[in-house]
MIKOL-251171 format. One record per residue (C-alpha): z, x, y. Coordinates in Angstrom, 3 decimals, padded with zeros to 6 digits. Example, Ala and Ser with C-alpha at 12.3 -4.5 7.8 and 13.67 -1.06 7.14 Angstrom:
// MIKOL-251171
+----------+----------+----------+
!        z !        x !        y !
+----------+----------+----------+
!  007.800 !  012.300 ! -004.500 !
!  007.140 !  013.670 ! -001.060 !
+----------+----------+----------+
// end
This chain:
// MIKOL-251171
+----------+----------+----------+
!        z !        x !        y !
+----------+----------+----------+
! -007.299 !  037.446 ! -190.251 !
! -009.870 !  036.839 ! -192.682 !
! -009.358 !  038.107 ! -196.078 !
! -011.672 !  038.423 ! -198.850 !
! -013.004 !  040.728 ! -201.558 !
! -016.352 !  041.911 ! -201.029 !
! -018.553 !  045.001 ! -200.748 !
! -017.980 !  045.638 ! -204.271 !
! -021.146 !  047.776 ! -204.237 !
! -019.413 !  050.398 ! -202.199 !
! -017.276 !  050.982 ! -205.724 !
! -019.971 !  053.210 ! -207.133 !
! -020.272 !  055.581 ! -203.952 !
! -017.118 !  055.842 ! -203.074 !
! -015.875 !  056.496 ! -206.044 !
! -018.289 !  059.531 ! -206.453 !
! -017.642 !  060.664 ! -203.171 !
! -013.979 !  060.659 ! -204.113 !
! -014.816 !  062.865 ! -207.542 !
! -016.745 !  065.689 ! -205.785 !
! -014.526 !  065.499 ! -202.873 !
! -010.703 !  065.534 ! -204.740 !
! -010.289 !  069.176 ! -204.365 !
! -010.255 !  068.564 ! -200.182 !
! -007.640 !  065.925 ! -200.564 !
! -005.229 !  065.950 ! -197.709 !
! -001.899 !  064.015 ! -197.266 !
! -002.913 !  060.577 ! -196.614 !
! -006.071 !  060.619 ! -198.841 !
! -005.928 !  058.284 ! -201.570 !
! -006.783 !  058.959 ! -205.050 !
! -010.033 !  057.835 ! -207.390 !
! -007.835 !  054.578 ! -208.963 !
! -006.361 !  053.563 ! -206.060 !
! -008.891 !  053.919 ! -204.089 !
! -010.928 !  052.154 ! -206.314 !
! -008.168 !  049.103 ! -206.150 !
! -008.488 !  049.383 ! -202.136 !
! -012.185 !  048.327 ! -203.141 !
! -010.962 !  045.038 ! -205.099 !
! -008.037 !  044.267 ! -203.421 !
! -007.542 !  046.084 ! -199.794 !
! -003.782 !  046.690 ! -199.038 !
! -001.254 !  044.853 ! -196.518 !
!  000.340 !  046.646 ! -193.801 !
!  003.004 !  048.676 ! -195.311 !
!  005.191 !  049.415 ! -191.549 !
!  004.545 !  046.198 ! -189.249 !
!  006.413 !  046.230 ! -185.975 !
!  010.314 !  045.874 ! -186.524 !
!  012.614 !  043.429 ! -184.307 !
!  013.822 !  046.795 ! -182.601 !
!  010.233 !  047.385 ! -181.598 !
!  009.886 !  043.846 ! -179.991 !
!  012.194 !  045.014 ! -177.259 !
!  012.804 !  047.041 ! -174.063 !
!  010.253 !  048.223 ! -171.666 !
!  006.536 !  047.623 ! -172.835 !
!  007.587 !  046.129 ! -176.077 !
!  005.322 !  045.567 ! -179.103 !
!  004.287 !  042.476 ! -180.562 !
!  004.913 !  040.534 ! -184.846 !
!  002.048 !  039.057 ! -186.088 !
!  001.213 !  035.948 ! -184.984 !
! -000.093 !  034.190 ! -188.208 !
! -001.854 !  031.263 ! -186.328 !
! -004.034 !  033.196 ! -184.561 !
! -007.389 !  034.476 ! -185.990 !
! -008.401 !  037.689 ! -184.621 !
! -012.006 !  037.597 ! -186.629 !
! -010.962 !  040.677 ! -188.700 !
! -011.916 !  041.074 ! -192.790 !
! -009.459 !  043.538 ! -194.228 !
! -011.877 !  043.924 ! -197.134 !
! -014.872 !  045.121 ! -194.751 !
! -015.132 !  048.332 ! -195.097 !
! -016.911 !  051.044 ! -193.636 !
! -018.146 !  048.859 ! -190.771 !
! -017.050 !  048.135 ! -187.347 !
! -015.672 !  045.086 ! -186.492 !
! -014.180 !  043.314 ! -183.452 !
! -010.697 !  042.431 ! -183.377 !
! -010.043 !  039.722 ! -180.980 !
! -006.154 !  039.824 ! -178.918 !
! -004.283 !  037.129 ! -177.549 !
! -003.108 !  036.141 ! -174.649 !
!  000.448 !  036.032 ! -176.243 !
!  000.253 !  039.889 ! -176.171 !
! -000.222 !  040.000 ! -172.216 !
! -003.577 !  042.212 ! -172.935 !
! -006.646 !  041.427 ! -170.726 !
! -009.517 !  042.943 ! -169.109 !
! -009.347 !  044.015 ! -165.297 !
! -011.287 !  041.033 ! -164.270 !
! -009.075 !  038.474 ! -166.208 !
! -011.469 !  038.391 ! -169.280 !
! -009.860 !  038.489 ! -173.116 !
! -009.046 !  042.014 ! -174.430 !
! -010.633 !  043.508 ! -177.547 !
! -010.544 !  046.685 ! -179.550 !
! -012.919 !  047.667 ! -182.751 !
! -011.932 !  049.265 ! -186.021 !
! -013.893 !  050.669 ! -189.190 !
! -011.464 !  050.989 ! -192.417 !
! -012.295 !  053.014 ! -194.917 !
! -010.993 !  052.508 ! -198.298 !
! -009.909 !  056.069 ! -199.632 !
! -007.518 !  057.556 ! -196.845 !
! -004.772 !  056.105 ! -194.678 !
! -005.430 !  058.618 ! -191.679 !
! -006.186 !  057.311 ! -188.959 !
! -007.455 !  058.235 ! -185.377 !
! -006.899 !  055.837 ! -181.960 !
! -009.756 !  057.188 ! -179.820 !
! -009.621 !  056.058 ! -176.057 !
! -012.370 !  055.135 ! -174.540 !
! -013.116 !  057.473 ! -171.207 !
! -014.854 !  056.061 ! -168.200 !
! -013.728 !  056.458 ! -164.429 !
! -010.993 !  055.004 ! -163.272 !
! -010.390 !  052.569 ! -159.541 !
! -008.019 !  052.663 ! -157.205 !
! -009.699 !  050.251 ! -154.352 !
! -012.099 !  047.711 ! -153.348 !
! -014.937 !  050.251 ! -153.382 !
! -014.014 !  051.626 ! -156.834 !
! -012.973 !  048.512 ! -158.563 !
! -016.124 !  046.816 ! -157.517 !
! -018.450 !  049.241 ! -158.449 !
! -019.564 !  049.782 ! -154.729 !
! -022.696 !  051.940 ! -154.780 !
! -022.461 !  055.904 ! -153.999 !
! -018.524 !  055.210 ! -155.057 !
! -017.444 !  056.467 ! -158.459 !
! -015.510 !  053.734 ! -160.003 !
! -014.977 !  052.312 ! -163.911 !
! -016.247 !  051.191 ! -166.980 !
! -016.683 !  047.629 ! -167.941 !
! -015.268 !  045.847 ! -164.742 !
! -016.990 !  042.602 ! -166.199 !
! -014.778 !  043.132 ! -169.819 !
! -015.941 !  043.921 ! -172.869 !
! -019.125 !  042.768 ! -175.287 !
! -018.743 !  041.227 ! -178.907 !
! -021.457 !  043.957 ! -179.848 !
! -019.757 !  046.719 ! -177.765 !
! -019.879 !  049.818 ! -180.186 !
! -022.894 !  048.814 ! -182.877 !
! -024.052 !  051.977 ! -181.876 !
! -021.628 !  054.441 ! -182.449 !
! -023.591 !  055.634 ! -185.493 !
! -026.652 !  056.282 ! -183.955 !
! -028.121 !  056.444 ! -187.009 !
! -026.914 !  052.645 ! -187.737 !
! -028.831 !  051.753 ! -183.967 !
! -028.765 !  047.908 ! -183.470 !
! -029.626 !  047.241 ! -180.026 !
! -030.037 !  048.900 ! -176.110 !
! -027.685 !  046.666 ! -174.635 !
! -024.012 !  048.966 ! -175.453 !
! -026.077 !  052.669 ! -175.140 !
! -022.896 !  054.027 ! -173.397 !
! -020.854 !  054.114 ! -176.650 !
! -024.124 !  055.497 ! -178.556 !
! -023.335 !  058.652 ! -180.755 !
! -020.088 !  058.622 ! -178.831 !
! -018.617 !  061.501 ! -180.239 !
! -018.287 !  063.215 ! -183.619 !
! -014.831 !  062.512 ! -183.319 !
! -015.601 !  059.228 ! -184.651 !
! -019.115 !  059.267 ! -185.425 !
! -019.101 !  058.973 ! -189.079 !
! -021.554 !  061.163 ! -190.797 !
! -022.667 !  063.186 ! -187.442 !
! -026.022 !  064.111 ! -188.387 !
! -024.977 !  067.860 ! -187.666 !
! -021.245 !  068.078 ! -186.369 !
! -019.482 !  066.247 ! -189.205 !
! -015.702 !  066.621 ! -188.048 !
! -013.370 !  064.784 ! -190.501 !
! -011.669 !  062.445 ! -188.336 !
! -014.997 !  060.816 ! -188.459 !
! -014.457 !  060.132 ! -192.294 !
! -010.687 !  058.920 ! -191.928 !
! -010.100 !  054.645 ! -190.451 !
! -010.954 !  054.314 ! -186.656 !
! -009.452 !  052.276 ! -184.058 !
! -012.178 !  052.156 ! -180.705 !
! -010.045 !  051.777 ! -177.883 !
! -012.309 !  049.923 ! -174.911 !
! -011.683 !  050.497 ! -171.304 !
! -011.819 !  047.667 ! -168.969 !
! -009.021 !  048.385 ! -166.667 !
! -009.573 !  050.861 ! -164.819 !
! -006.098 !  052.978 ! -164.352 !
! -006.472 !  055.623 ! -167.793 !
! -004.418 !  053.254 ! -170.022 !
! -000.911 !  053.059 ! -167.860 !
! -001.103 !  050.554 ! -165.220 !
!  000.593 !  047.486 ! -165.122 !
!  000.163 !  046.075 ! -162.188 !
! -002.311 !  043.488 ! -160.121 !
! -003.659 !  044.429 ! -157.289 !
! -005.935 !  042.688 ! -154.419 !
! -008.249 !  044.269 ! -152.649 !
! -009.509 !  043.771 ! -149.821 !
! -012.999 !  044.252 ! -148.645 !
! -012.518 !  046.794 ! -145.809 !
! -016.285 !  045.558 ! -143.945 !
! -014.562 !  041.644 ! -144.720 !
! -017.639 !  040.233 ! -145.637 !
! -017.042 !  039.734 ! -149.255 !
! -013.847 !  038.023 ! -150.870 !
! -010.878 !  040.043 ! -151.686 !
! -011.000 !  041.373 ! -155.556 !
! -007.776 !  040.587 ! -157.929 !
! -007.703 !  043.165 ! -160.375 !
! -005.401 !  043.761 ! -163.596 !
! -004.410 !  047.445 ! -163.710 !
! -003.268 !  046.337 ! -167.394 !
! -003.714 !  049.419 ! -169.085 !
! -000.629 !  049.994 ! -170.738 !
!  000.006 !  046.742 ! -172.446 !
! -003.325 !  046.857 ! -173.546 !
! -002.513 !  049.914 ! -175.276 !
!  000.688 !  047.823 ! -176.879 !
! -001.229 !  045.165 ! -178.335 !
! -003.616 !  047.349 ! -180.168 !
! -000.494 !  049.277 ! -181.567 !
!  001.360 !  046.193 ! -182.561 !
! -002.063 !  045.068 ! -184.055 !
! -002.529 !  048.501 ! -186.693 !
!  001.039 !  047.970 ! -187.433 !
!  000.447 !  044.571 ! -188.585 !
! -002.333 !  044.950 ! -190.499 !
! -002.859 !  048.497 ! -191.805 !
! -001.130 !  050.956 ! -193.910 !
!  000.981 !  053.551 ! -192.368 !
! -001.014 !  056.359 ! -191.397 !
!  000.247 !  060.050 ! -193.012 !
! -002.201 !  061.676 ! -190.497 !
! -002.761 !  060.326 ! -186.854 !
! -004.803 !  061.823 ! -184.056 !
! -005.016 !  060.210 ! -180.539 !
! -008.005 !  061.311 ! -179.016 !
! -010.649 !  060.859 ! -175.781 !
! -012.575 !  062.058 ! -173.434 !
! -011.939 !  061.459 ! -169.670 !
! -010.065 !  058.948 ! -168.635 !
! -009.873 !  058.075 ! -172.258 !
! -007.863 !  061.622 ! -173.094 !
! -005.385 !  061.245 ! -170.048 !
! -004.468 !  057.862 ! -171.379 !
! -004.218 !  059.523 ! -174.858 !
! -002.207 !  062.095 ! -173.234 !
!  000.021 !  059.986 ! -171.345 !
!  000.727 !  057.146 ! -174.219 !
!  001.385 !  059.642 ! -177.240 !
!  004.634 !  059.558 ! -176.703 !
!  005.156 !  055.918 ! -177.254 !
!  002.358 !  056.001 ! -179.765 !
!  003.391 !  058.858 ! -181.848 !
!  006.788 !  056.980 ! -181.518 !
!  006.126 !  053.791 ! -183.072 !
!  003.881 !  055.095 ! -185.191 !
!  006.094 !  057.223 ! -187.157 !
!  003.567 !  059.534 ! -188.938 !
!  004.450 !  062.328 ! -190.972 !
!  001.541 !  064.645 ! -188.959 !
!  000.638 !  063.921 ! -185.549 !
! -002.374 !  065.205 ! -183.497 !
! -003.039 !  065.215 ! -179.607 !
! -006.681 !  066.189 ! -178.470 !
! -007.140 !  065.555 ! -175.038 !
! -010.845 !  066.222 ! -174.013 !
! -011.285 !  066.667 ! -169.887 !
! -008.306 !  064.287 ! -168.943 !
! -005.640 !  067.264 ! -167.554 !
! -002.801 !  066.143 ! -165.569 !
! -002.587 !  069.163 ! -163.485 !
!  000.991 !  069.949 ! -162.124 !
!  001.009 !  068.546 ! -158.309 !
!  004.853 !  067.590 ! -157.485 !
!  004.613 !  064.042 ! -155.817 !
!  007.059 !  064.876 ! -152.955 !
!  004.848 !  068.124 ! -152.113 !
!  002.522 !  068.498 ! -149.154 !
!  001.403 !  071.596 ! -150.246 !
! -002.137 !  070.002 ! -150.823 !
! -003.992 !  073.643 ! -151.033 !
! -001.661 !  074.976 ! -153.835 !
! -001.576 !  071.317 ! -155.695 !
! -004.932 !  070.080 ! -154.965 !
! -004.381 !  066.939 ! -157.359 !
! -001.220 !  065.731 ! -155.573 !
! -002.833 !  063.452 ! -153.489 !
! -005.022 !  061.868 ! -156.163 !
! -001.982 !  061.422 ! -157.984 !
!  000.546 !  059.803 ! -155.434 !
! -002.920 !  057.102 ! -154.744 !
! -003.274 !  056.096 ! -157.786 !
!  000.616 !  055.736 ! -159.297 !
!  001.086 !  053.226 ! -155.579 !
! -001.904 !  051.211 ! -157.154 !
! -001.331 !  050.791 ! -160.894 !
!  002.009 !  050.901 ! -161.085 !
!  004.985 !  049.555 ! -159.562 !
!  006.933 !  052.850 ! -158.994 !
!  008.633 !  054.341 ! -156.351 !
!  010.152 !  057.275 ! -156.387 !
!  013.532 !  057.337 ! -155.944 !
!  013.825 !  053.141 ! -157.283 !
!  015.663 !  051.602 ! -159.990 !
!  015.535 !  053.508 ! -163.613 !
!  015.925 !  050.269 ! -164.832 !
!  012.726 !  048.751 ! -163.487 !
!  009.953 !  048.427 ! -165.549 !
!  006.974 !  050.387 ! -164.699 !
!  004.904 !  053.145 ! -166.613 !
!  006.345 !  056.018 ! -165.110 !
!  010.192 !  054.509 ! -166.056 !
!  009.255 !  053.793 ! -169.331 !
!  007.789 !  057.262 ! -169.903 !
!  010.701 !  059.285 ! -168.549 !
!  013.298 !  056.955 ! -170.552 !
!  011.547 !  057.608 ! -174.073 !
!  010.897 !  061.370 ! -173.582 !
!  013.140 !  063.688 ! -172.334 !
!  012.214 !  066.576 ! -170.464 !
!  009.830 !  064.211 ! -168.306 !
!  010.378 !  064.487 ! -164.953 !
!  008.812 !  061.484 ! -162.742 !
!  008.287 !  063.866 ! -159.605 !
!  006.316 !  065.866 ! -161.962 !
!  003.926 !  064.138 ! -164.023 !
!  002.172 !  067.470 ! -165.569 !
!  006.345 !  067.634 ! -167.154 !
!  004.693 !  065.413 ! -169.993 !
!  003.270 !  068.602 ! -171.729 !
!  006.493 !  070.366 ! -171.983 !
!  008.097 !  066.951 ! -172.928 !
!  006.136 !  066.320 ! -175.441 !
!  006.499 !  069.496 ! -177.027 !
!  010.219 !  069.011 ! -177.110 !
!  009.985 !  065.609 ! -178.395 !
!  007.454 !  066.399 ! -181.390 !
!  008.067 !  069.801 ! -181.999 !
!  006.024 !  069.837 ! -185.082 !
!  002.703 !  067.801 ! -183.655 !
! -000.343 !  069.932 ! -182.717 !
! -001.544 !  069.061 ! -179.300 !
! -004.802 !  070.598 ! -177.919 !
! -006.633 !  070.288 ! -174.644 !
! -010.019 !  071.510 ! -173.698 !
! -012.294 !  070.731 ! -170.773 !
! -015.370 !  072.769 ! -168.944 !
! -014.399 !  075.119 ! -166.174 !
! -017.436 !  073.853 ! -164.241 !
! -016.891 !  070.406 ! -164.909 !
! -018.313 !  068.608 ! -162.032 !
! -017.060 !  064.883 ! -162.637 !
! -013.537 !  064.761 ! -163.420 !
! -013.174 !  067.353 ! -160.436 !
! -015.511 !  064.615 ! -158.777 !
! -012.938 !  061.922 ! -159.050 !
! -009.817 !  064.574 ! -158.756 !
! -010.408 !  065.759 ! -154.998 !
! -013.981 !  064.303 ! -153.221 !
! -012.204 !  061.258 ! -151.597 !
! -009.125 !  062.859 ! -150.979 !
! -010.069 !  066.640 ! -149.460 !
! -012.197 !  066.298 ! -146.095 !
! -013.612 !  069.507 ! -146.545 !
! -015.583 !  068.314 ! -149.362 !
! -016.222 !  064.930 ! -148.937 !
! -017.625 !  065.409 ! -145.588 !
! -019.677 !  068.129 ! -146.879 !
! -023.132 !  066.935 ! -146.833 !
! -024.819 !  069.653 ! -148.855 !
! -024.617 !  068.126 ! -152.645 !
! -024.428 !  072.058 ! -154.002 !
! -021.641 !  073.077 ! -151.585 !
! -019.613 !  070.270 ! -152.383 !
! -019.745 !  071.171 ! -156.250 !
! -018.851 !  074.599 ! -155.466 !
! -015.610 !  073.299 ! -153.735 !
! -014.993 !  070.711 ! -156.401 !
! -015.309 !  073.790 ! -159.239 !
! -013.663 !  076.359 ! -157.106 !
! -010.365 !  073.752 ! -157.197 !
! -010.588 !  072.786 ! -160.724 !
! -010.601 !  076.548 ! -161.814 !
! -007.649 !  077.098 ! -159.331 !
! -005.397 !  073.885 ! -161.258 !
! -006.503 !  075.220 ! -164.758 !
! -005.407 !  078.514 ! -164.161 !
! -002.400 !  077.376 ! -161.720 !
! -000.990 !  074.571 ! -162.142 !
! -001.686 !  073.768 ! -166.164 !
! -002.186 !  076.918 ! -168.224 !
!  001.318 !  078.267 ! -166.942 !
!  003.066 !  075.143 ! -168.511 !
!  001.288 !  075.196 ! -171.562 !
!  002.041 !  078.856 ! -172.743 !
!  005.300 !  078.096 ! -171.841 !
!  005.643 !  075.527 ! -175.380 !
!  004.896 !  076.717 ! -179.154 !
!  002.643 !  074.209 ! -179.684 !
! -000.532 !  073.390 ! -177.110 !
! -003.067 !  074.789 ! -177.773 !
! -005.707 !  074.771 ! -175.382 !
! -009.473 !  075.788 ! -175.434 !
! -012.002 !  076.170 ! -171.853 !
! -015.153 !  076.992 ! -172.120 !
! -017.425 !  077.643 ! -168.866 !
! -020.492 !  075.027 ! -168.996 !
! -022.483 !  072.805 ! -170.663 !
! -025.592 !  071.230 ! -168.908 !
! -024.924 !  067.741 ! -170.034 !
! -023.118 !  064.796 ! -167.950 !
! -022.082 !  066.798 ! -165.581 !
! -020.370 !  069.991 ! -167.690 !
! -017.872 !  066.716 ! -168.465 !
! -016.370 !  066.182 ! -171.680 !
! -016.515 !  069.210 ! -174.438 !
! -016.672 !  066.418 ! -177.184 !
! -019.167 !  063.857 ! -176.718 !
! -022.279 !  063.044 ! -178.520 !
! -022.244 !  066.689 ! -180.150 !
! -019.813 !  069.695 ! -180.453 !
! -022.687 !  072.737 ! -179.190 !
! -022.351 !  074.742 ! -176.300 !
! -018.993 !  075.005 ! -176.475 !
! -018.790 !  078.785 ! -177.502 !
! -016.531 !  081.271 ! -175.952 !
! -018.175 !  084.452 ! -176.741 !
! -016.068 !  086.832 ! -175.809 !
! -013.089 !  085.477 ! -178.355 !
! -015.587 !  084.720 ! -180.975 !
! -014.791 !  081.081 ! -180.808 !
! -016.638 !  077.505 ! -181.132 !
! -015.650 !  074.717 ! -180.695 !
! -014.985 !  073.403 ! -184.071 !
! -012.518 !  076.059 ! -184.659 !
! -010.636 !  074.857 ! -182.035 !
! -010.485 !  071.008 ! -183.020 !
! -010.507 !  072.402 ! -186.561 !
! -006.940 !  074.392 ! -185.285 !
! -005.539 !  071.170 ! -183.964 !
! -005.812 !  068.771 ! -186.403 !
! -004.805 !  070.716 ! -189.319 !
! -001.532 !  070.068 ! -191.164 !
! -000.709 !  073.194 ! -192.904 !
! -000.218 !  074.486 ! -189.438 !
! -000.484 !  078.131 ! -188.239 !
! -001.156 !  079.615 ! -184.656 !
! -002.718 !  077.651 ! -182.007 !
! -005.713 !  078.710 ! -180.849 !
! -005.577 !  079.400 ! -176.977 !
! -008.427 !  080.448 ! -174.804 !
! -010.205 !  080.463 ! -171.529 !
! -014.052 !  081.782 ! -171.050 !
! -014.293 !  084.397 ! -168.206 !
! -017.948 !  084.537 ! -167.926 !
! -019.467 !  083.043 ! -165.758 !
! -022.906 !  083.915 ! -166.033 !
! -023.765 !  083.407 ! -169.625 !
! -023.197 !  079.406 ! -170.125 !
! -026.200 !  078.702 ! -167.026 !
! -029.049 !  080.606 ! -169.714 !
! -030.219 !  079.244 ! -172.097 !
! -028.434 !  075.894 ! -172.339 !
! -030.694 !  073.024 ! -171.561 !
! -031.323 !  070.741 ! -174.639 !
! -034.323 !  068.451 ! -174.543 !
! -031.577 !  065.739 ! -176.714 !
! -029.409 !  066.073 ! -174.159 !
! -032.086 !  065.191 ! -171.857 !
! -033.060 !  062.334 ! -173.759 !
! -029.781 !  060.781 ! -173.953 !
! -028.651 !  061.280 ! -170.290 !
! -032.088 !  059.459 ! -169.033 !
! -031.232 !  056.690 ! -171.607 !
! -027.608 !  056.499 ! -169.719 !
+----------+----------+----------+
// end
């Protein structure tokens, strides 16, 4: 760590921002004199990790004073690189360092872990990026310059477009869908592994034509996820407000670590918004593959990021152990239990999921490779049908049911949007989302979520089908997906 007292400038304007703004103060904001001091003198982590926290399955990590992870406490309102090390056990899936990215702001203590999305591998042909083969972000690791253009406004370079305007979530200032988690301190959580933020396990894979050398990979997910943990801990204040957040990959990871998260974390208010990352109810000792279309998917990919076997140890460390031993109500036959669990567990948290009934990339990665029907389908438009007609069946099957079944998910699932794919309701802008029939955007639903005074969660599914195809091409959108 670096420390030292600069962008005294930022005094004047945040200080003014702070006077027109005090009547909006939530818990967690600061006020005008202390956030001035912030300015002058930035404060020390308030909750670093305890010796209880240092033990037991997926432990976290004390601050190792030796090692310089590149980051200026005093910096703020600017993204910078934190650096991990190899002390932590967090790397890359090729072997390469890990990193994570985080912009502090000086007048709130809130903060938001947003997981990166991006595919996820399972063998050689994923993991290697094999062409016509959906696969994962970053399998070479992750850049120094990796999100310089998250404010798109703020555009440095073309080389990191894939994190451009990423998501208002945590695109401060959004030049038209300002949400306030974009205002509050921001912790960029990169994906280089591969297995949505729980593996823990290395894998070799074979080249099934044998003409290339087999590929080691680190499903390291999870203790990834613990070293950027131990890391706020040890160097920022305790958060009032926290949301874990993401889209894809990114929000199943969110979905499937807030327990341990939320845990350590300790927050007074915690938030769960898991954009297009459902973990659809599909018991793993079912064959029943037409009434749980994600089971196989599921039982693939736990036999090659994890260690588990149903029916082993309790003892043994894996993911799925871990998981069931910190939150009861989690059932490791049944990994859509988590909902319910988590409900139980954090009664008082507001946890939200949304995702596009016609999203055609999540279903993609859900059922293509693992239902013959579609994948040897070779008419392109006939095989989205069948992905669509099986992602509708799960949302209204095998998730909905468990949600209405706790006081507090709320979830929100709109019909289309004609952008990467109909994937991810949150990314680069917050339009198109509308359910028309309820009288509903989607801003009142994130707005519903992360909201600590409480009140009813919002729940609601579109039923037209029709509508969302008119009048829903944007020539941005357009723009942005060519640049991608």
């Amino acid at each position: 760590m670096i420390k030292t007292h600069r962008h005294i400038p930022l005094v004047a304007a945040t200080c003014l921002s702070l006077l027109a703004g005090s009547a909006q103060a939530e818990p967690g904001d600061y006020g005008f004199w202390a956030t001035l001091g912030n300015l002058i003198n930035p404060r020390d982590a308030n909750a670093p990790v305890t010796p209880a926290q240092t033990e037991g399955m997926y432990p976290l990590s004390v601050d190792d004073p030796s090692f310089n992870d590149g980051f200026d406490p005093a910096d703020y309102d600017n993204w910078q690189k934190v650096d991990v090390p190899a002390s932590t056990g967090a790397m890359c899936g090729n072997g390469s360092p890990y990193k994570f990215f985080v912009y502090r702001v000086p007048d709130t203590s809130n903060t938001i872990f947003y997981f990166e999305g991006g595919g996820a591998c399972w063998d050689y042909e994923s993991c290697s990026g094999q062409a016509g083969i959906r696969g994962a972000r970053n399998p070479n690791g992750i850049p120094d310059d990796y999100v310089q253009n998250i404010n798109l406004l703020d555009f440095q370079n073309s080389a990191n477009l894939a994190t451009a305007a990423v998501s208002p979530l945590i695109y401060t200032h959004h030049p038209y869908n300002q949400f306030k988690t974009g205002e509050w301190n921001l912790v960029y959580v990169p994906y280089c592994t591969g297995d949505i933020y729980v593996g823990d396990k290395t894998e070799i894979y074979a080249d099934p034509s044998g003409q290339n050398p087999d590929l080691v990979w680190h499903h390291n997910g999870l203790r990834n996820v613990q070293a950027v943990t131990s890391w706020v801990k040890n160097n920022l204040q305790q958060p009032k407000q926290m949301v874990a957040a993401g889209c894809s990959a990114g929000s199943i990871g969110a979905l499937l670590n807030y327990s341990k998260l939320r845990g350590d974390m300790n927050v007074d208010y915690g938030y769960l918004i898991d954009d297009s990352g459902p973990l659809y109810r599909a018991p793993l000792d079912s064959s029943d593959d037409a009434a749980y279309p994600s089971a196989p998917l599921h039982n693939e990919v736990l036999s090659s990021w994890t260690t588990f076997i149903p029916g082993g140890s309790d003892a043994e460390e894996n993911p799925i152990n871990m998981l069931a031993s910190i939150t009861p109500g989690f059932h490791k036959n049944e990994l859509a239990s988590i909902y319910a669990a988590l409900s139980g567990k954090f009664p008082g948290d507001r946890l939200g999921i949304t995702h596009f009934l016609a999203d055609g990339n999540f279903s993609s990665y859900s059922y293509e490779r693992f239902h013959e029907d579609i994948y040897n389908d070779p008419d392109a438009s006939s095989r989205l049908n069948k992905l669509r007609q099986k992602w509708q069946h799960d949302t209204h099957n095998n998730l909905i049911p468990l949600l209405e079944q706790t006081s507090n998910w709320g979830y929100y699932f709109p019909t289309y949007r004609d952008f990467n794919e109909s994937h991810c309701t949150t990314i680069l802008d917050l339009e198109y989302g509308e359910i028309a029939e309820h009288g509903l955007v989607l801003k009142d639903f994130l707005d519903n979520i992360v909201n600590y005074q409480g009140g009813a969660m919002i729940r609601a599914h579109e039923s037209d089908q029709v509508s969302d195809y008119e009048n829903n091409h944007n020539w941005f959108y357009d723009l942005v997906g060519g640049l991608l």
